[in-house]
C-alpha positions as CSV (number, residue, x, y, z in Angstrom):
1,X,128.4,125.2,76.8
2,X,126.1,127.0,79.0
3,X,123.9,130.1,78.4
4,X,125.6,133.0,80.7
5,X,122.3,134.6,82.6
6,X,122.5,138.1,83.0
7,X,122.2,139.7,86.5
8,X,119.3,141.3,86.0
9,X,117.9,138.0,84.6
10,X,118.6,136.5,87.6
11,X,116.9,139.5,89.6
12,X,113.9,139.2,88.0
13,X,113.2,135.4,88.2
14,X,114.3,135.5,92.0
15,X,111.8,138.4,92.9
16,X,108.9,136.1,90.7
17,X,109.8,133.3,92.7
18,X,109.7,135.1,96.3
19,X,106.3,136.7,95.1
20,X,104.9,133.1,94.0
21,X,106.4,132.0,97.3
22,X,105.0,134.6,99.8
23,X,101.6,134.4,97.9
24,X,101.4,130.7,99.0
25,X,102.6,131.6,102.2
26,X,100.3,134.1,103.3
27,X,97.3,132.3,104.2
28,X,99.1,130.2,106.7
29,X,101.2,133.4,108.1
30,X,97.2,134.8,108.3
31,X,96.2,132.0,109.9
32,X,98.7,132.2,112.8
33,X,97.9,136.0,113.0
34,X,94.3,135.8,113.1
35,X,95.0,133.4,115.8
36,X,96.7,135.8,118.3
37,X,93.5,138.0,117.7
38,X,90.0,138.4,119.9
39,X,86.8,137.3,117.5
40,X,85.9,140.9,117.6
41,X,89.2,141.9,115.7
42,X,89.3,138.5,113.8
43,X,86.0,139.6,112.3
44,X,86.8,143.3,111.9
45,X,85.7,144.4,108.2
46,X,88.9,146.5,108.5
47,X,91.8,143.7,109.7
48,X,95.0,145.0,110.8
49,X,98.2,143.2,110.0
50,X,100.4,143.5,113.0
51,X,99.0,146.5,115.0
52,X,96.6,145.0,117.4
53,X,96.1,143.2,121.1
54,X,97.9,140.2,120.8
55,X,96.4,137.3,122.9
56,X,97.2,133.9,123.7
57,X,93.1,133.6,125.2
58,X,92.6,131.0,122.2
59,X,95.0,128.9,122.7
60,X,94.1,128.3,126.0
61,X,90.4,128.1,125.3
62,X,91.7,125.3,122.7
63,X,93.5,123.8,125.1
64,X,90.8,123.5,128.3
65,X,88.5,122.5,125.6
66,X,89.7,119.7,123.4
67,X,92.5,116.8,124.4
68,X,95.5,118.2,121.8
69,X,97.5,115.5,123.2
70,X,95.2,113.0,122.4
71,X,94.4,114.0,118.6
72,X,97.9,114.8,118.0
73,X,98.9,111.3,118.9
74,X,96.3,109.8,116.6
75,X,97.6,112.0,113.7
76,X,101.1,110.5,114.4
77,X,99.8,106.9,114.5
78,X,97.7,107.0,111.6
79,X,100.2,108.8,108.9
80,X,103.6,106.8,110.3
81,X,101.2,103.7,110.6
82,X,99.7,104.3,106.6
83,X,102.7,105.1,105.5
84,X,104.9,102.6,106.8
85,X,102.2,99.9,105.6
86,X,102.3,101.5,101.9
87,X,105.8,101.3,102.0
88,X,105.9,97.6,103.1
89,X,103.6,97.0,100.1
90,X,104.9,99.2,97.4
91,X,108.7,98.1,97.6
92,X,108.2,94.9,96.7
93,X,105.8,96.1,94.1
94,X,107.7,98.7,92.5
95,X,110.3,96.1,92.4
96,X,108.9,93.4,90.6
97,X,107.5,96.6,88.3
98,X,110.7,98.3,87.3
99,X,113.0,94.8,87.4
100,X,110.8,92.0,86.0
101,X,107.9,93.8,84.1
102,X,105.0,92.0,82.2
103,X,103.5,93.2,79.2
104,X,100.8,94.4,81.3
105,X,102.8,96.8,83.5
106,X,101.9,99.9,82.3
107,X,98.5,99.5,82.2
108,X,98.6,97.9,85.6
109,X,100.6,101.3,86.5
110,X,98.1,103.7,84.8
111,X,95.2,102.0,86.5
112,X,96.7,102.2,89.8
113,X,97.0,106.0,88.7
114,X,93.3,106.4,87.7
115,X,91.7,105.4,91.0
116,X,92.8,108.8,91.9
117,X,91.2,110.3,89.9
118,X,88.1,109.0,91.2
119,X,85.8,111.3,94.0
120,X,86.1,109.7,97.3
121,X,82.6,110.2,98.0
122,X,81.7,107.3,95.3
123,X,83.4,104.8,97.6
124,X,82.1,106.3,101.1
125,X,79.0,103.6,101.5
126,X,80.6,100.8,101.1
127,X,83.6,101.8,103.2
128,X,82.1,103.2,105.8
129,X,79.8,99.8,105.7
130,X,82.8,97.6,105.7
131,X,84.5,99.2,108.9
132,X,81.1,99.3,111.0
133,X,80.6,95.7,109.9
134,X,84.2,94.6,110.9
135,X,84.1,96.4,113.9
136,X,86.9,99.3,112.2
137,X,84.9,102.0,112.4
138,X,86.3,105.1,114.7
139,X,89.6,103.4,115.4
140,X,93.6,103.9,114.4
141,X,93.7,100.8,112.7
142,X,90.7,101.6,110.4
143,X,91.9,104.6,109.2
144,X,95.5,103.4,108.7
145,X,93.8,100.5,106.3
146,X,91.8,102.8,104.3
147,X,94.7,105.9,103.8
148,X,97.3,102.9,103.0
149,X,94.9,102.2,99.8
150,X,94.4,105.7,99.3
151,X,97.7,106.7,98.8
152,X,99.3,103.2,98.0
153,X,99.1,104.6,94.3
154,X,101.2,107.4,94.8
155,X,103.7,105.4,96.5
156,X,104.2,102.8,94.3
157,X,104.3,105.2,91.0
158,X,107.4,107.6,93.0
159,X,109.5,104.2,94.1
160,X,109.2,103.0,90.7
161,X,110.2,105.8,89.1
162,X,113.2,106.1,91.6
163,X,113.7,102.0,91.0
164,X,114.0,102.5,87.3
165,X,117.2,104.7,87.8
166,X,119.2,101.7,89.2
167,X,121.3,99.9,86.7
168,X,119.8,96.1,86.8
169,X,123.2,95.1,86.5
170,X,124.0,95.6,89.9
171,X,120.9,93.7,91.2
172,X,122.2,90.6,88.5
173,X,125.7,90.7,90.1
174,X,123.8,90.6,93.6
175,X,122.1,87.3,92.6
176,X,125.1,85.7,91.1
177,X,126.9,86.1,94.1
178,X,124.3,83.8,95.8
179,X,121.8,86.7,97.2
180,X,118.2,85.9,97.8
181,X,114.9,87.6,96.6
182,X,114.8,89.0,99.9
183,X,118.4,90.0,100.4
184,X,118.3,91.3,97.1
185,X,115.5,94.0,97.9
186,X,116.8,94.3,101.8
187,X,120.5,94.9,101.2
188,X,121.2,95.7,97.5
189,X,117.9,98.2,96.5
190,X,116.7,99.3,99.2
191,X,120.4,101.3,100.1
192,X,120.6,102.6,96.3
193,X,117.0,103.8,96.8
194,X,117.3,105.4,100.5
195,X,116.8,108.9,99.0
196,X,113.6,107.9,97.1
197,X,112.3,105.9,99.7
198,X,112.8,108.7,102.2
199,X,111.1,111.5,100.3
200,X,108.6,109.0,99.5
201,X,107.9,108.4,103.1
202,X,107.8,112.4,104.1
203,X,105.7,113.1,101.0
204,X,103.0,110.4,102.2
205,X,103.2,111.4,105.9
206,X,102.5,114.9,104.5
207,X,99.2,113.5,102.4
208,X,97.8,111.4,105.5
209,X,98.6,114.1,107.7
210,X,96.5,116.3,106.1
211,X,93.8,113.7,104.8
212,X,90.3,115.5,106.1
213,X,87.4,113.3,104.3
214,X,87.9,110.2,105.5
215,X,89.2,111.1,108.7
216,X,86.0,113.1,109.2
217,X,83.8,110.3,108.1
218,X,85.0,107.6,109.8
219,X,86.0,109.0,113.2
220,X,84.1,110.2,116.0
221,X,86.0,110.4,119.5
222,X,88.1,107.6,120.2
223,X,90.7,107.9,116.8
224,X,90.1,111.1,115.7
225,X,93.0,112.9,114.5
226,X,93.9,116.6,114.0
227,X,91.9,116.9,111.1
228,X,88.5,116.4,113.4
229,X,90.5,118.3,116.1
230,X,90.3,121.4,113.5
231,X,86.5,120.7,112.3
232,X,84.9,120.3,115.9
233,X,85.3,124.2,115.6
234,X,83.1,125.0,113.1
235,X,79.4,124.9,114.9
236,X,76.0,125.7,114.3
237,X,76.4,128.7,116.1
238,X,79.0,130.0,113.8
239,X,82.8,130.0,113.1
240,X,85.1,131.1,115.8
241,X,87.5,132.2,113.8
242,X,90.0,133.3,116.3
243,X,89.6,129.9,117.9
244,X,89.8,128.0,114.9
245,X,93.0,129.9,113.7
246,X,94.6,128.9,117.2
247,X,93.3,125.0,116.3
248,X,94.6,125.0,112.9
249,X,98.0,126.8,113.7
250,X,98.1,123.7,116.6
251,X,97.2,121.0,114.0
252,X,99.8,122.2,111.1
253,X,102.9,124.0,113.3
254,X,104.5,119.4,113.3
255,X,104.4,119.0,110.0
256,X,105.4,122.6,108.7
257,X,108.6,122.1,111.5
258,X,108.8,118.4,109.4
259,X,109.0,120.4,105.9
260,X,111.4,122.9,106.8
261,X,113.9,120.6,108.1
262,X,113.5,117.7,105.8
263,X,113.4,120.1,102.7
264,X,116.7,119.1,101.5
265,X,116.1,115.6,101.6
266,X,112.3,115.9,99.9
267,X,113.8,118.5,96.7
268,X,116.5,115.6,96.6
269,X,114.6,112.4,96.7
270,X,111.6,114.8,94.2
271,X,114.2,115.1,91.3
272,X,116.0,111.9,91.6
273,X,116.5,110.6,88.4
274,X,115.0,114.2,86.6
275,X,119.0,115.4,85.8
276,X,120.7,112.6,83.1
């Protein structure tokens, strides 16, 4: 049975949550304030919160002064592109993992897992060196390469996880009815595993979206995504910070509109499997 939690239980936990909540929160809502302001008040020693000359002057300096358009549509390319690439990989992987596993699985799994843990400035040379040399360097395809690696980890750790919750039974009585490898995966897994797979995909578009070293390092005009769009306005002169408040607000307003409506299906495919 149940513990009963008092009202005033509940009060308490729901008003420590909003706090936690709104203390995460505010340095975006600041962000998209500060962004509305002139450098003069953006710099003011004394800020105000909501009492000042609201402006939209940065957003059109943003806008004459950098192609949006252009890095926006290199963001979307290069986090669907990674993404959809991991995803391609992992499935089969996570598969073969959670279904027909070796006695070297888990340390294959925890290995995967360490090369996160690993600064991605060690492996910067001899990237960077292998896209200039194979003609990668600056462009989509590059980048989608590189943050597929990256992230390929992450990937194939969350669709196992969500793999192992499927009852093998019901992948055997696939194959004794005469289903492939292929049709196996295609028609029988991959349905059972839609909400994994889909918070899976949303968590990874979140990670490339937001990826900043290597989009920085191997970019310079023709591929470069949001990330570089935001960075291009801190200068040796100084930091803009109205102007770069009006960039960043312009590079993270998709995928915070992606969050809040694909919430739901993220919190569902995040603790599939956590409730036996």
């Amino acid at each position: 049975m149940a513990r009963e939690v008092s009202t005033g239980r509940k009060a308490v936990v729901t008003a420590i949550a909003w706090g936690i909540g709104l203390l995460i929160f505010f340095p975006i809502l600041w962000t998209v304030l500060t962004s509305f302001k002139t450098e003069g008040e953006a710099i003011n020693p004394h800020p105000s919160f909501l009492f000042f000359d609201w402006t939209l002057e940065n957003y059109h300096t943003v806008n004459e002064r950098s192609d949006y358009l252009g890095h926006f549509w290199n963001s979307v390319v290069i986090a669907l592109g990674s993404t959809l690439l991991g995803l391609l990989i992992a499935i089969p992987a996570a598969w073969s993992m959670a279904f027909v596993p070796g006695k070297r699985t888990k340390d294959l799994l925890m290995w995967m897992l360490s090369t996160k843990m690993m600064p991605a400035v060690g492996v910067l040379v001899p990237i960077y060196l292998l896209a200039r040399d194979t003609g990668l360097l600056d462009s989509k395809t590059g980048l989608v390469i590189v943050l597929t690696l990256v992230n390929l980890p992450i990937i194939v750790w969350m669709l196992y996880t969500y793999f192992k919750e499927i009852p093998g039974e019901i992948l055997e009585a696939a194959r004794m009815d005469g289903a492939s490898l292929g049709a196996e995966i295609l028609y029988v897994l991959t349905p059972m595993a839609v909400p994994g797979i889909a918070s899976t995909l949303l968590l990874n578009v979140i990670l490339a979206w937001n990826e900043s070293f290597w989009t920085l390092n191997l970019t310079a005009a023709n591929s470069a995504p949001l990330t570089a769009f935001i960075a291009s306005y801190s200068s040796p002169e100084g930091l803009f910070y109205a102007k770069l408040s009006a960039a960043s607000t312009m590079a993270i307003a998709p995928i915070l509109i992606l969050g809040w409506f694909s919430q739901k299906q993220l919190v569902r495919g995040l603790t599939f499997g956590a409730v036996k």
